[in-house]
N, C-alpha and C positions, 0 to 999 in steps of 0.2 A: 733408775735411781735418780731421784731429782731433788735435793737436798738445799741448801740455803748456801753456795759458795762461797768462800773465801778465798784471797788470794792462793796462787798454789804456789812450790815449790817444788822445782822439776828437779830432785837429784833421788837417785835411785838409795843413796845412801839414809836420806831423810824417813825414809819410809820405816813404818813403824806398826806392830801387832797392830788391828784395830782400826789404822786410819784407811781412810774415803780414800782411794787412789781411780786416776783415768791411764791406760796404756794405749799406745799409738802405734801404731807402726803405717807408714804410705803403704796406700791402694787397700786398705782393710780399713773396717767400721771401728768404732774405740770401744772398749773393754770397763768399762766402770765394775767398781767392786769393795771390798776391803779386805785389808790386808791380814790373813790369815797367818802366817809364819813368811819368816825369810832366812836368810844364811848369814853366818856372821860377816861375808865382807860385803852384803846387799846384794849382790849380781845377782841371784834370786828371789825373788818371793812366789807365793801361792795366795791367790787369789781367789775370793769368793764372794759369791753372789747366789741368788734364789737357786736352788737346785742343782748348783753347780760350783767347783771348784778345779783351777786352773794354776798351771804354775810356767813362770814367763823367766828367759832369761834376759838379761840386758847386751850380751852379745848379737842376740835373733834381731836389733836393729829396733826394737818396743823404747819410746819413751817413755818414761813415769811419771805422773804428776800427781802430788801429794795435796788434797785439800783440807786446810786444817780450819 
């Protein structure tokens, strides 16, 4: 996924159906996708991308960065 960036906004709360997000977590490769559903206080969402969908907590130590 290699898109036109915009600044981001790293709050997990920010994150929204639909938008471009990158997840992090140290010593693992990053996770780009978009945002398929989340829970209403954010500490979850499900992410997806070609062939695949994923769902991350913000507890597991994963940042979020929301590119809009």
């Amino acid at each position: 996924m290699q898109p036109d960036w915009t600044p981001p906004a790293a709050f997990w709360e920010m994150a929204e159906k639909g938008d471009a997000v990158r997840l992090q977590k140290p010593g693992w490769p990053p996770h780009d996708g978009y945002v398929d559903d989340k829970t209403p206080d954010g500490d979850i969402v499900w992410v997806v991308r070609v062939g695949e969908r994923r769902l991350f907590h913000r507890a597991d130590g994963y940042s979020l960065t929301v590119w809009r």
